[in-house]
DSSP file (Angstrom, degrees, kcal/mol; ACC not computed):
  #  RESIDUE AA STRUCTURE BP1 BP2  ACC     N-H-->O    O-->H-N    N-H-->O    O-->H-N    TCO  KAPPA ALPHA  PHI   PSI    X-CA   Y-CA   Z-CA
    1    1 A X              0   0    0      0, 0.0     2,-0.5     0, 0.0    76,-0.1   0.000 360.0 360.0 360.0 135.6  -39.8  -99.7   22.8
    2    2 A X        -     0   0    0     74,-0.1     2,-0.3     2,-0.0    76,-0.2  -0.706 360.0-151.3-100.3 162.2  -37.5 -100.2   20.2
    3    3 A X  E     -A   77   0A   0     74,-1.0    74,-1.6    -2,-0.5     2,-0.4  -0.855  20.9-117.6-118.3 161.9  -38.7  -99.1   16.0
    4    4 A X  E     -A   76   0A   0     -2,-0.3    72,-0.2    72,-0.2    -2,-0.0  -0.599  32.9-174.5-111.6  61.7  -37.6 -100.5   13.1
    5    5 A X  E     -A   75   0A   0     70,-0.7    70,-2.5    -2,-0.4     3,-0.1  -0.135  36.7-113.2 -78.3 145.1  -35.6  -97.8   10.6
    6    6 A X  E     -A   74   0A   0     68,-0.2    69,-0.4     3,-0.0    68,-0.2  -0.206  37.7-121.5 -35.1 164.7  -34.3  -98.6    6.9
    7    7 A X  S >  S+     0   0    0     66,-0.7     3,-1.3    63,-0.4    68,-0.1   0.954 116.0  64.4 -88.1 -84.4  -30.1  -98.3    7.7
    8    8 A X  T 3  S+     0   0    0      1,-0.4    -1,-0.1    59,-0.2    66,-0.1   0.364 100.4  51.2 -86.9 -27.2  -30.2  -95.4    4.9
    9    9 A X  T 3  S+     0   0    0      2,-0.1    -1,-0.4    -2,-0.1     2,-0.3   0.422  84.7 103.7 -82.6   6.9  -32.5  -93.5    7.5
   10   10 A X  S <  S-     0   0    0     -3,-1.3     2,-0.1     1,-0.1     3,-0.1  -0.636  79.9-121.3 -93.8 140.0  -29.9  -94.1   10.4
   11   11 A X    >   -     0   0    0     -2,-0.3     3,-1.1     1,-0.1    33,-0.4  -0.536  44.5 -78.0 -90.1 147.0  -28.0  -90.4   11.0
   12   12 A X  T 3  S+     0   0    0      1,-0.2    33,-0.1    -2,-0.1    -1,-0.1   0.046 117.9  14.0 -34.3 160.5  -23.8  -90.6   10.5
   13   13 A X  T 3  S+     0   0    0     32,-0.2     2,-0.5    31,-0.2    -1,-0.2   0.653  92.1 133.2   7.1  41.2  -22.2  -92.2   13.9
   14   14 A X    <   -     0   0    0     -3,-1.1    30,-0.7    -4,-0.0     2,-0.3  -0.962  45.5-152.1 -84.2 122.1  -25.3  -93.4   15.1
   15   15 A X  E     +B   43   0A   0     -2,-0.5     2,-0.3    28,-0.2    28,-0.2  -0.760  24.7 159.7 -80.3 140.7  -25.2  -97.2   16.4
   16   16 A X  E     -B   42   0A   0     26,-1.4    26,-2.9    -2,-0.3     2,-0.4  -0.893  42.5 -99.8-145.1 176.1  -28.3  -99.0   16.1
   17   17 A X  E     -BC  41  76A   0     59,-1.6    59,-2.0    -2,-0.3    24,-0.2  -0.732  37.3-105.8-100.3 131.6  -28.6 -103.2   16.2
   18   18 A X  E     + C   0  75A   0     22,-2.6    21,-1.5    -2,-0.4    57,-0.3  -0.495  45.0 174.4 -48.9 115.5  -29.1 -105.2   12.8
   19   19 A X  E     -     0   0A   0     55,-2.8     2,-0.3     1,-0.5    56,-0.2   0.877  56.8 -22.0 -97.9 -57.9  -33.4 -106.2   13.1
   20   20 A X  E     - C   0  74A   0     54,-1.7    54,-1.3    18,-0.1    -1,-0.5  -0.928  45.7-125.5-167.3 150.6  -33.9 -107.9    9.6
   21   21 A X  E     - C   0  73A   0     -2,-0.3    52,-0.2    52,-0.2     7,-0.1  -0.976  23.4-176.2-123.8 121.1  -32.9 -108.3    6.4
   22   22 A X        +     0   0    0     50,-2.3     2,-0.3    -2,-0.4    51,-0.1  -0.338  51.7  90.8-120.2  57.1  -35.9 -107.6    3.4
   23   23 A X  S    S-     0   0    0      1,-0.2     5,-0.1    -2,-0.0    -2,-0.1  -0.924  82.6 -56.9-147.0 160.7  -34.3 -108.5    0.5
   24   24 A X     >  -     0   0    0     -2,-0.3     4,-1.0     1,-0.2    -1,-0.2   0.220  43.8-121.7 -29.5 143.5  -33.7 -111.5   -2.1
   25   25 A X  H  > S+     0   0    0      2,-0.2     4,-0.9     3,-0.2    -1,-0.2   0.546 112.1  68.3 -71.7  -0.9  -32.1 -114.6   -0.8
   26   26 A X  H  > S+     0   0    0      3,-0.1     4,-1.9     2,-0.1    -1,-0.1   0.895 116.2  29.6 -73.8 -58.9  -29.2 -114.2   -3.4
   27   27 A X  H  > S+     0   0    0      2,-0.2     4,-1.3     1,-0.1     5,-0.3   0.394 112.5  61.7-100.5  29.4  -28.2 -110.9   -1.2
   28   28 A X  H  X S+     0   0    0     -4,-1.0     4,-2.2     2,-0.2     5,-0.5   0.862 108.8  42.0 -79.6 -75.9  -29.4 -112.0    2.1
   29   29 A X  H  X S+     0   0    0     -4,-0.9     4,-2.4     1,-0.2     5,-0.4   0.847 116.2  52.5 -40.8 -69.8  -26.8 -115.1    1.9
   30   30 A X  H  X S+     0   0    0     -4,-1.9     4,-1.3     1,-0.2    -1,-0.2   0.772 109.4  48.3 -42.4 -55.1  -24.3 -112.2    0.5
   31   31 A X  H >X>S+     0   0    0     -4,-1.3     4,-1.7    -3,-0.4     3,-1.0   0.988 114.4  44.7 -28.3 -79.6  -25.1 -109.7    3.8
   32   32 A X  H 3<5S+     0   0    0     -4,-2.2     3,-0.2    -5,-0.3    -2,-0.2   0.980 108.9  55.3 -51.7 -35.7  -24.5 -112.7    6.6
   33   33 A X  H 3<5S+     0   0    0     -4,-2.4    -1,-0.2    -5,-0.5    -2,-0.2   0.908 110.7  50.7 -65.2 -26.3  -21.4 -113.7    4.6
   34   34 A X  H <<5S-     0   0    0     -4,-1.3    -1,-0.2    -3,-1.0    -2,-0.2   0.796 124.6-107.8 -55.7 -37.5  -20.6 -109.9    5.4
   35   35 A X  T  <5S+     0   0    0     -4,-1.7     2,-1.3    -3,-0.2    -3,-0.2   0.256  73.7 144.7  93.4  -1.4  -21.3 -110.3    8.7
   36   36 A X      < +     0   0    0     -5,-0.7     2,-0.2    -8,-0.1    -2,-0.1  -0.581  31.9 144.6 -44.4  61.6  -24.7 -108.3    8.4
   37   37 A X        -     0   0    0     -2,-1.3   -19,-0.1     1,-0.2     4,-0.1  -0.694  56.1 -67.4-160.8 138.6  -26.7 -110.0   10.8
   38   38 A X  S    S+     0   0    0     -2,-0.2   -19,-0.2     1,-0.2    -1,-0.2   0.770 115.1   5.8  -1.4 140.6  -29.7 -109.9   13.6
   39   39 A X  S    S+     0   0    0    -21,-1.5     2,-0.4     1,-0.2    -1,-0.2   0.577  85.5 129.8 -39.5  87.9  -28.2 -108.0   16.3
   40   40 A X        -     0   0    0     18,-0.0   -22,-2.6    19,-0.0     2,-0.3  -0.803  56.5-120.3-116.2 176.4  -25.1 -106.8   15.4
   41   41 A X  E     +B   17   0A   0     -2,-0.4    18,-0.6   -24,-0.2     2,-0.3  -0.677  34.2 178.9 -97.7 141.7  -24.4 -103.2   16.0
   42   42 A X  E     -B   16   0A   0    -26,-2.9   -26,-1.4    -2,-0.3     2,-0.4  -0.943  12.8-154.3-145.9 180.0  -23.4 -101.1   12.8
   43   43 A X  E     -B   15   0A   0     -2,-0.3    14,-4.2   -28,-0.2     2,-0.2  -0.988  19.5-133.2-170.4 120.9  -22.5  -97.5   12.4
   44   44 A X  B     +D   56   0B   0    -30,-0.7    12,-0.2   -33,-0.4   -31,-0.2  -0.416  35.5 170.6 -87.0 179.4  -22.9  -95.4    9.4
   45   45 A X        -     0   0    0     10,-1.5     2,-0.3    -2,-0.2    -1,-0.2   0.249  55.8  -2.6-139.4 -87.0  -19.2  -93.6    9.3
   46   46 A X        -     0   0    0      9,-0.7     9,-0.4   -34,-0.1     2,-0.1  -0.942  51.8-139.7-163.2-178.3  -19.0  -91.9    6.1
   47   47 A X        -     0   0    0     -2,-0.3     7,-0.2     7,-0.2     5,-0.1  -0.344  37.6-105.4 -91.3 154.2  -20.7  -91.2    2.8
   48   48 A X    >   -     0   0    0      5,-1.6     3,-2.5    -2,-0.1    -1,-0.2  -0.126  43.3 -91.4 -52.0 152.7  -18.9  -91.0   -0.6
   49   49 A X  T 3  S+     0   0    0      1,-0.3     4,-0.1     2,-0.1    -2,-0.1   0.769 132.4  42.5 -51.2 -34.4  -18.2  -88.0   -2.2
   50   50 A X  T 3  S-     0   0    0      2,-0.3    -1,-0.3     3,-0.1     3,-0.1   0.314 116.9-111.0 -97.2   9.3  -21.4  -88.3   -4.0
   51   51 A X  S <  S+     0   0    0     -3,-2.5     2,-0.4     2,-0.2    -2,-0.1   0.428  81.9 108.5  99.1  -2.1  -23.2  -89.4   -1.0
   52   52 A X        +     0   0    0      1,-0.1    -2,-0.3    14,-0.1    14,-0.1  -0.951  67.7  39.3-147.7 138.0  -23.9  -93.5   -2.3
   53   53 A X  S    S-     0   0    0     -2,-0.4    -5,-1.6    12,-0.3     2,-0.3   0.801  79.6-153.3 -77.7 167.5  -22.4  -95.7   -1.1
   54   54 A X  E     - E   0  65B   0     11,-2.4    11,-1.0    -7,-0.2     2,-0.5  -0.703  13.0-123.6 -88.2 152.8  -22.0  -95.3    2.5
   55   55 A X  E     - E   0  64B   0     -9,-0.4   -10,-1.5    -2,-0.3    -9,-0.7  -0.960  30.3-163.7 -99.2 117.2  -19.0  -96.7    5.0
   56   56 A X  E     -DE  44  63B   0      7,-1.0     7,-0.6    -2,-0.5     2,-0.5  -0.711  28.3-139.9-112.0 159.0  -20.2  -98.7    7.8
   57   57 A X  E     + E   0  62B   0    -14,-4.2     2,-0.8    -2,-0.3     5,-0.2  -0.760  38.5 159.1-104.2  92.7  -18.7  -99.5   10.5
   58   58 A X  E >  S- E   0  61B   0      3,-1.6     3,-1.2    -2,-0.5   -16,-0.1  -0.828  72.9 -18.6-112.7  93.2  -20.0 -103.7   11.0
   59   59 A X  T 3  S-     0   0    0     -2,-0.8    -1,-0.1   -18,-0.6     3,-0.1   0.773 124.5 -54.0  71.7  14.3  -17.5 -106.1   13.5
   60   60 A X  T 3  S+     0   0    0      1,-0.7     2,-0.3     0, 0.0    -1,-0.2   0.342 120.9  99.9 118.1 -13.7  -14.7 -104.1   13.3
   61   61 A X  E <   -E   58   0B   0     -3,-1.2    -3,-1.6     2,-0.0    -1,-0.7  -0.748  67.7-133.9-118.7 165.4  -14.4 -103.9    9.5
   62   62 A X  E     -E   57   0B   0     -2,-0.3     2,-0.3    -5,-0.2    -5,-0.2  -0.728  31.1-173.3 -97.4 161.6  -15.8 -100.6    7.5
   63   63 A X  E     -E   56   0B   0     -7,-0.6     2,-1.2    -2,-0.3    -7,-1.0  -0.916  24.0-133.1-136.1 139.0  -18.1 -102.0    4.1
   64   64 A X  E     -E   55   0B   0     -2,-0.3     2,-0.3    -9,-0.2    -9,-0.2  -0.784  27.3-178.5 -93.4 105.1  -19.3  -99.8    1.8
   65   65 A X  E     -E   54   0B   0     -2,-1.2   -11,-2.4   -11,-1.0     2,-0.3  -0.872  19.7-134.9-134.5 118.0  -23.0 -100.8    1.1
   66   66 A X    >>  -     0   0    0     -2,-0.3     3,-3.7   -13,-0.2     4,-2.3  -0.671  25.7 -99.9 -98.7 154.0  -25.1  -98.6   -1.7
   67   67 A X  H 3> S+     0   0    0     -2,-0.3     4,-1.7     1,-0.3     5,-0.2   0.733 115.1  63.9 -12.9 -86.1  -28.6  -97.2   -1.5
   68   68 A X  H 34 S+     0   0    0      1,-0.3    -1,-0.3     2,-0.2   -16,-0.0   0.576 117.5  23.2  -0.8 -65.5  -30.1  -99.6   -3.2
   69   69 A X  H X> S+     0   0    0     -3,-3.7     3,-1.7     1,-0.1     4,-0.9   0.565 109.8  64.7 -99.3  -5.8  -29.4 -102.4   -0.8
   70   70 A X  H >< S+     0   0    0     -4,-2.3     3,-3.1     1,-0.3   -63,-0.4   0.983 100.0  68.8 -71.2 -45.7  -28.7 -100.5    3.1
   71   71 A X  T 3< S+     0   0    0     -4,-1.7    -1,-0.3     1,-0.4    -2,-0.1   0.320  98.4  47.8 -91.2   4.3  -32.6  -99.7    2.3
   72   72 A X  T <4 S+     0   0    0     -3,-1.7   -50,-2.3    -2,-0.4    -1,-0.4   0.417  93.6  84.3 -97.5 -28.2  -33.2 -103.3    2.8
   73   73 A X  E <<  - C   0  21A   0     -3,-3.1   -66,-0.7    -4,-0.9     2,-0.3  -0.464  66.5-164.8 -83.9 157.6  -31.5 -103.5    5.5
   74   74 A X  E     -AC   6  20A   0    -54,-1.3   -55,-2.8   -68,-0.2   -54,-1.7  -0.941   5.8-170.4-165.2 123.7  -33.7 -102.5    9.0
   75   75 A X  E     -AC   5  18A   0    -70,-2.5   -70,-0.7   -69,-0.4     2,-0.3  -0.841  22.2-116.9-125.4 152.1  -32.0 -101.8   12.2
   76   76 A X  E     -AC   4  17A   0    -59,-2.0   -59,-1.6    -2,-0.3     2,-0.3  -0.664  27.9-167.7 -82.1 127.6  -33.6 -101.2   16.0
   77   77 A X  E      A    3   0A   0    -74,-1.6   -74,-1.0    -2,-0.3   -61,-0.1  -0.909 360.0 360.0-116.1 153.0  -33.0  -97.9   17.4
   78   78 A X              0   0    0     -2,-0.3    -1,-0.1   -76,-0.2   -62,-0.1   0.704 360.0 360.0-113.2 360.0  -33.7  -97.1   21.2
């Protein structure tokens, strides 16, 4: 059975699979243009010095995604 975490709750070089995106269509469209979308695998890498934003690892490229919005984001763990 898989569950369905916020990405901010996913621990450092953990992969889990993209489930949904639960946020505005303004940054929904902005996320898929990212590449941010139903399972793809992402991978937190690491946090800023002050811990927001984070570096993910998404298709090969790292993006740096703040609090705000990775808590919108909701990945499958197994």
């Amino acid at each position: 059975m898989k569950d369905c975490i916020p990405l901010t709750d996913l621990k450092m070089n953990m992969t889990a699979k993209i489930c949904f995106l639960n946020c505005s269509d303004h940054i929904k469209r902005r996320f898929l243009d990212l590449g941010i979308i139903p399972d793809t695998p992402i991978t937190p890498i690491f946090k800023s010095i002050p811990g927001d934003p984070i570096a993910y690892e998404v298709r090969g490229s790292l993006l740096a995604i703040r609090e705000k919005d990775s808590k919108n984001i909701f990945v499958c763990v197994t």
